[in-house]
C-alpha positions as CSV (number, residue, x, y, z in Angstrom):
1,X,0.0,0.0,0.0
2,X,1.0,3.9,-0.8
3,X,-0.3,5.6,1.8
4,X,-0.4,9.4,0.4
5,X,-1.3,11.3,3.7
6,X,-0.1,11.3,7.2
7,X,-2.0,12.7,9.6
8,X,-0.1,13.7,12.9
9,X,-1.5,14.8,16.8
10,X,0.7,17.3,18.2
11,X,1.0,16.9,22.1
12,X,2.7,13.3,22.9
13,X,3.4,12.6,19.3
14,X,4.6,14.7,17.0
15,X,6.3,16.7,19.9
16,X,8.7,15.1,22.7
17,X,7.8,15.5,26.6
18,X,9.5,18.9,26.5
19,X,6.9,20.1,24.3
20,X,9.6,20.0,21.4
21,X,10.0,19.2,17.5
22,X,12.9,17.1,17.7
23,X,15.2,17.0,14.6
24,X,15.0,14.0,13.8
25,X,11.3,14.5,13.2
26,X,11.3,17.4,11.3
27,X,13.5,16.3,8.9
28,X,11.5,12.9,8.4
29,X,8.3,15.0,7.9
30,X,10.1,17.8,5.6
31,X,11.6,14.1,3.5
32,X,7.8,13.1,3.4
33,X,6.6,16.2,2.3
34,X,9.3,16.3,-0.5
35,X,8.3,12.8,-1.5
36,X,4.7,13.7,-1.9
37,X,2.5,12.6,1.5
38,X,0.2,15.4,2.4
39,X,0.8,16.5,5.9
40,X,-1.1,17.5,8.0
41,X,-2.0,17.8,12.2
42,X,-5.1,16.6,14.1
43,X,-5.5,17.8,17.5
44,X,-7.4,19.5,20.4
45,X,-5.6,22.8,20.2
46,X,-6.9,25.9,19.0
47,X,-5.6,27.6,15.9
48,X,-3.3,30.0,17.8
49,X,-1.7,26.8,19.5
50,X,-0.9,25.6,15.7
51,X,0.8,28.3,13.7
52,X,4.7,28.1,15.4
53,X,4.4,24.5,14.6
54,X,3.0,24.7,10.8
55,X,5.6,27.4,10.2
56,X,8.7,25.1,11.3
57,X,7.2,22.4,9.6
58,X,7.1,24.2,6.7
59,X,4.1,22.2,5.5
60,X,1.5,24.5,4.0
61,X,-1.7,22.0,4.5
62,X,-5.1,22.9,6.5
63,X,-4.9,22.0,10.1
64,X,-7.7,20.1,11.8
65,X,-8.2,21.8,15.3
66,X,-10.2,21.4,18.2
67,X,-11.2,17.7,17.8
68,X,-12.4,18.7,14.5
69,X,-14.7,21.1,15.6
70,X,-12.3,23.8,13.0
71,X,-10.5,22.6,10.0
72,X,-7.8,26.2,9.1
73,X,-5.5,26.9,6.2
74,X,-3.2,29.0,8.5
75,X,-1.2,30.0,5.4
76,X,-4.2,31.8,3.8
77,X,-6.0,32.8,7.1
78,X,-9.5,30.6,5.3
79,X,-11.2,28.7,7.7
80,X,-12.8,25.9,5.7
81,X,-14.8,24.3,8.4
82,X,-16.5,25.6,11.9
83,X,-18.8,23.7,14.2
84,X,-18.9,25.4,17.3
85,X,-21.2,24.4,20.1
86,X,-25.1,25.9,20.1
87,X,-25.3,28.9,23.3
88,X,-27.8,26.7,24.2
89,X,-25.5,23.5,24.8
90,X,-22.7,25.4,26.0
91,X,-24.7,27.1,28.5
92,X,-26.5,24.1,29.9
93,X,-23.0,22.6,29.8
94,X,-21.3,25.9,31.9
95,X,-24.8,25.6,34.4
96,X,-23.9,22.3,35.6
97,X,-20.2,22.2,35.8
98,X,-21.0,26.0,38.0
99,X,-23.4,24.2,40.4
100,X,-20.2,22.0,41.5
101,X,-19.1,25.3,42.4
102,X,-16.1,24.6,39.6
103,X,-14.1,26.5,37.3
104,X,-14.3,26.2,33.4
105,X,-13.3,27.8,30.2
106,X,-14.9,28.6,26.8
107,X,-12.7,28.2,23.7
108,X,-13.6,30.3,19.7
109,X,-11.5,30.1,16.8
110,X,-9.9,33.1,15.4
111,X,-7.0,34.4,14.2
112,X,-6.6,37.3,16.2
113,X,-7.0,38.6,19.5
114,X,-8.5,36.4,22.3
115,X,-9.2,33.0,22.2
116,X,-9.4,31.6,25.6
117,X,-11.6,32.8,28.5
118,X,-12.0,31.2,31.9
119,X,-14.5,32.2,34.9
120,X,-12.7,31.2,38.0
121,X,-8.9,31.3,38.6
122,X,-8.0,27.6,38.9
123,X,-5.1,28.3,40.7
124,X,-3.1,25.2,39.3
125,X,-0.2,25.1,37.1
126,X,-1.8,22.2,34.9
127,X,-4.9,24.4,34.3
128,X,-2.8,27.0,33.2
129,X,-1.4,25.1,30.6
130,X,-4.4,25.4,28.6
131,X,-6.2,28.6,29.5
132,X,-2.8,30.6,29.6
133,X,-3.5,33.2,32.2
134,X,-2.0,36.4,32.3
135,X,-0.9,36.2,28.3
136,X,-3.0,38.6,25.9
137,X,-5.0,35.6,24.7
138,X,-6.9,34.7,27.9
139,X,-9.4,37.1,29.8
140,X,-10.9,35.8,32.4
141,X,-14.7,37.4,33.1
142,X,-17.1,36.5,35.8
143,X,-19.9,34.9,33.8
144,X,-18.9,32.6,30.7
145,X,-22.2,32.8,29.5
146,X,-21.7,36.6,28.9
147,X,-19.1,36.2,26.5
148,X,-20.5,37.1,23.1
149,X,-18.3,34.1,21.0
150,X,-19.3,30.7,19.8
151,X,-17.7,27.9,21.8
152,X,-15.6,25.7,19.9
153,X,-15.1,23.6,23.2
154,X,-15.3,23.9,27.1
155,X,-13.0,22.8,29.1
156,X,-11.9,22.2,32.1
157,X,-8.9,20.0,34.6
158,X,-10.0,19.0,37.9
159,X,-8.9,16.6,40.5
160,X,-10.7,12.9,39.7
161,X,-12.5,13.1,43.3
162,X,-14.1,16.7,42.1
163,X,-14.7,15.7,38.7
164,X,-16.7,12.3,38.7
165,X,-20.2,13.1,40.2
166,X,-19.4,15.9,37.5
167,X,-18.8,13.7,34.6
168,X,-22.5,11.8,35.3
169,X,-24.4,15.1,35.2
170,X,-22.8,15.9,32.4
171,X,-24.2,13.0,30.9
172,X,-27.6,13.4,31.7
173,X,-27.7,16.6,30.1
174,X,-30.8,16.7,27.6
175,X,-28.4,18.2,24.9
176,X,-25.9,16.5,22.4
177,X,-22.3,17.0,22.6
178,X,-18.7,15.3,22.8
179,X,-16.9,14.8,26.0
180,X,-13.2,14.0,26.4
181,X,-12.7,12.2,29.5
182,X,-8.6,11.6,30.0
183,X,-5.9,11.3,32.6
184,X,-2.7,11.0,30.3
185,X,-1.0,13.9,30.3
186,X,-1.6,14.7,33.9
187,X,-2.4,11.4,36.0
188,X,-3.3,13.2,38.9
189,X,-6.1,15.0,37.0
190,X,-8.7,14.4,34.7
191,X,-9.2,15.9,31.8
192,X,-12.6,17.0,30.2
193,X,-13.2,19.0,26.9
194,X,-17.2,19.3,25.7
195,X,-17.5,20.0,21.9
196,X,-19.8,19.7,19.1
197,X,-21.3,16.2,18.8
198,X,-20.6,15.5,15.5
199,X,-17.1,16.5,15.5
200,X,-14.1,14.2,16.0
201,X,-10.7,14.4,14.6
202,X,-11.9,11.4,12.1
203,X,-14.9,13.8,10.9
204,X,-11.8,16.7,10.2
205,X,-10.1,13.8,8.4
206,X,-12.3,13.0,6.0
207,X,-13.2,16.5,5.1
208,X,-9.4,17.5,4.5
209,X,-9.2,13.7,2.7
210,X,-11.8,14.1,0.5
211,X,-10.1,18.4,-0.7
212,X,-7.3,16.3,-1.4
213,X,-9.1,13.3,-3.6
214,X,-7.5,10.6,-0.8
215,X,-9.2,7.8,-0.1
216,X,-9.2,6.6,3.8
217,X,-7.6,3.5,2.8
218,X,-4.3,5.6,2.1
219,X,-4.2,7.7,5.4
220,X,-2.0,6.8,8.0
221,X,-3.3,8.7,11.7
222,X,-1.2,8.8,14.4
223,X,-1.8,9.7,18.1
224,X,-1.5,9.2,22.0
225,X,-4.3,10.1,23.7
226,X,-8.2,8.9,24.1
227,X,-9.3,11.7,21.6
228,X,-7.3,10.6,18.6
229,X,-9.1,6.7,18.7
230,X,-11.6,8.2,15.9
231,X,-8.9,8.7,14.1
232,X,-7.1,5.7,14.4
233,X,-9.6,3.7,13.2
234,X,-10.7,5.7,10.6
235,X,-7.4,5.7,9.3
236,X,-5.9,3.1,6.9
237,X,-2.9,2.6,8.9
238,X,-3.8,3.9,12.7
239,X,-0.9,4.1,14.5
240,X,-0.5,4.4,18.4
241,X,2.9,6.2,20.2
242,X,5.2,4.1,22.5
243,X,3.8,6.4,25.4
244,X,0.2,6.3,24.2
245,X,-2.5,5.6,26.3
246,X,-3.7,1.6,26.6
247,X,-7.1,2.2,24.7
248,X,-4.9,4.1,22.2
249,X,-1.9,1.3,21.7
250,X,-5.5,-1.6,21.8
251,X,-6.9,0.2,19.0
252,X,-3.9,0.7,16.8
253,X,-2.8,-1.1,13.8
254,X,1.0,-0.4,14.5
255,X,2.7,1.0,17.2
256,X,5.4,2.9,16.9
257,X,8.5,4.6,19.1
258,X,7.4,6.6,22.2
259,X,7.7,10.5,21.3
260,X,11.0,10.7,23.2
261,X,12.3,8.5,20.6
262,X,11.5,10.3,17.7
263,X,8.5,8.0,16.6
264,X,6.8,10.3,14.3
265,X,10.0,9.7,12.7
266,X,10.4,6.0,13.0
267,X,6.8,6.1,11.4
268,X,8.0,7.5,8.2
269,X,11.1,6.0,8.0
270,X,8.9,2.6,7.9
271,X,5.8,3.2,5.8
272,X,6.4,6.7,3.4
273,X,10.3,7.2,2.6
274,X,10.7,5.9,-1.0
């Protein structure tokens, strides 16, 4: 089999646990690209979170970001794709995670200006990872549901004792949506991102597949975490990290090196250099 696109997460895969593009992976990518594989990144991060990365990659490619929820062409500032959540589902979504007296935050895609706004101060260093507080792309504001932009995701990192009478409320909610529920990246905490229910990072696949005339057949998808098992089986060749999660690695067609080790790179070197 050719396979004629590779589709890449970013945190845990294509970038080491220093948050890094290694090298060795940057070269293999740039060799792929010469070759001919479309590449391209799948992941939960908002388009801000996207455009260092694309610009050292040098790939020029739309972006799948927020689970799917966006699909960008950072290189021409088009969005081609944008499913945010209804007001109506965010808010019922904000109501219930405020009556556990938690904090939360409210993600929109744009290309300037503020993209991130969170209610209460979480006062944690792994919160702050993702809402990036005192930068001039957070604000926080004292009512979430005041904020005049359309949610692309909520999200929010909580201790697992605080979190799991949340999680069940969550689910009975009378309104459709996507939840991420995920302790990988911080195993003390869990993890939970709410987005539009028919968007995964397989749903942003196929759309950027289909621009490019590729059939699913000749994708390879390759990922870490809980939120990229859409994509791994959607994908012709699904391919779990070294360090990915167990549902992740169970899933998978292939596993490759852990991110440490350059496995994006051991990827290509084994199914797309010529």
């Amino acid at each position: 089999m050719r396979y004629k696109m590779l589709v890449c997460d970013i945190d845990g895969t294509l970038l080491n646990s220093q948050g890094k593009l290694t090298r060795e992976v940057l070269e293999a990518v740039q060799e792929a690209h010469r070759q001919g594989v479309i590449v391209t990144l799948a992941t939960g991060r908002q388009l801000r979170g996207v455009l260092g990365i694309v610009e050292e990659l040098g790939v020029s490619v739309p972006v799948i970001l927020g689970n799917g929820v966006v699909i960008a062409d950072p290189a021409k500032q088009e969005t081609l794709l944008h499913r945010p959540l209804s007001r109506d589902t965010a808010h019922k979504i904000l109501d219930v995670i405020r009556s556990h007296g938690m904090w939360s935050s409210v993600f929109a895609h744009t290309f300037t200006g503020v993209d991130t706004y969170y209610d209460i101060d979480p006062g944690f260093d792994e919160a702050y990872v993702f809402i990036h507080k005192d930068t001039e792309f957070a604000e926080q504001v004292q009512d979430l549901k005041e904020v005049e932009v359309e949610p692309i995701k909520v999200l929010l990192v909580e201790r697992p004792e605080k979190v799991n009478a949340l999680v069940e409320d969550l689910r009975r909610l009378d309104v459709p949506f996507n939840m991420v529920i995920s302790t990988h990246d911080f195993p003390d905490y869990t993890f939970l991102e709410m987005f539009h229910h028919e968007s995964t990072k397989a749903s942003g696949i196929e759309h950027v597949a289909e621009m490019f005339g590729v059939p699913r057949e000749q994708i390879i998808a390759v990922g870490d975490n809980v939120n990229d098992l859409e994509m791994i089986e959607f994908a012709g060749l699904g391919v779990a990290m070294g360090n990915a999660a167990e549902p992740v690695k169970q899933q998978a067609d292939w596993i490759t090196k852990s991110n440490d080790e350059h496995g994006v790179a051991h990827l290509i070197r084994q199914y797309l250099l010529a």
